[in-house]
Phi, psi and omega in degrees: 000316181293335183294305177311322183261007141318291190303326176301310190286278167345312186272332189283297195312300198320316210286284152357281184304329214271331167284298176313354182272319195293306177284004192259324178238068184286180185267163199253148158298333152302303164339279151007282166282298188320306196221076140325309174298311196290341176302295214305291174334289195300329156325266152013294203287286181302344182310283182307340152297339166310315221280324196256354162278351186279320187299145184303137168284354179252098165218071167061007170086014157290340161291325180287336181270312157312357190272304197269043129281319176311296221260342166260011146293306194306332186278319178302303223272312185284309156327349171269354158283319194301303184317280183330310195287334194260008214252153167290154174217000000 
């Protein structure tokens, strides 16, 4: 029980920071122009993290996991602005 509720709290804290990243790095109106597909993704991206914080928590702890793939795609596409905006040209 103690383990369970550890764990719980531990996808939580993760889930949390992970928010707080998203929103401390939103996505841009550069981005956007620049990279319309990858803007296009992370939209996407935030949908599905709308849609799976909505979803019943039992489902053996494929959600929770499925959450933070989700928000570590949403980190690939923003370092993949980051790379673009910083790379020589």
């Amino acid at each position: 029980m103690i383990g369970k509720i550890s764990s719980i709290c531990s996808i939580a804290l993760v889930l949390i920071g992970m928010s707080l990243y998203s929103l401390a790095r939103p996505q841009t109106g550069e981005m956007a122009r620049r990279e319309p597909h990858l803007s296009a993704a992370y939209g996407h991206l935030e949908r599905a993290k709308a849609e799976l914080e909505k979803a019943a928590p039992n489902k053996g702890g494929h959600r929770e996991r499925a959450m933070q793939l989700v928000d570590q795609a949403m980190q690939e596409c923003m370092r993949g602005e980051d790379y673009d905006q910083n790379r020589p040209r």
